[in-house]
C-alpha angles and dihedrals in degrees: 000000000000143000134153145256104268090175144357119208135184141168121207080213130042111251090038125128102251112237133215118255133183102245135342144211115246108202125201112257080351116080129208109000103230098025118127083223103050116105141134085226091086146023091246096080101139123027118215129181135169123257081216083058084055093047090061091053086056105045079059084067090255112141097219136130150151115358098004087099095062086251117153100195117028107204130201119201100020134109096214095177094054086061119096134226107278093028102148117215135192120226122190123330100320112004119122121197139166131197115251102168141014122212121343139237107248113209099190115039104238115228082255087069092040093054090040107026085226134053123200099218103070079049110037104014113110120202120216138204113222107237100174119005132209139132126321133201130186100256104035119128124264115202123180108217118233111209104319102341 
């Protein structure tokens, strides 16, 4: 299976709307350098999410996109949901990451769920290890990688 990277988005603060940015450093048991979210302390280290996730906000009426779900890495051409815990990808030319986590539990419901009554990121949002870092662009290839490929 593979897809692309449509956006990657990052916030120097939690609670912050992520913003695009033009490439970013992947770290080793780290995440997104500069991200408010990356740590060693925990397993969610990178947030992806579908663009095809974001379509179907939309096509609720919700004027939403890239980033505004909390997402790190927007994929195209993926289906990020059918993919187990443990599933390794490839990301650009020489990331390495693995799922730790799909979906996640919100606490506090976010004003996209207020406008909506539902959100597409506790449901449909996957949550990746970096297992070897490097530099990623939009529009670099994920590839989610079958047995030893």
């Amino acid at each position: 299976m593979e897809g692309k990277v449509i956006s990657i988005n990052c916030s120097e603060k939690k609670g912050e709307r992520k913003k695009a940015v033009r490439q970013a450093v992947l770290r080793a048991n780290y995440g997104i350098e500069g991200d408010a979210h990356a740590s060693s302390e925990w397993h969610r280290q990178v947030s992806l999410l579908a663009i095809e996730s974001i379509r179907k906000m939309q096509d609720m009426g919700l004027d939403v996109g890239c980033g505004d779900f909390a997402e790190n890495i927007t994929t195209g051409g993926i289906g990020l949901t059918t993919l187990p815990i443990g599933t390794r990808m490839n990301l650009g030319a020489s990331i390495e990451v693995e799922v730790s986590q799909i979906g996640k539990e919100c606490h506090a419901r976010c004003a996209i769920f207020d406008q909506a009554g539902t959100c597409v990121m506790p449901e449909e949002g996957i949550f990746v290890k970096v297992l070897v870092g490097g530099v990623l662009k939009p529009g670099d290839p994920v590839k989610v990688k079958r047995g030893l490929d």
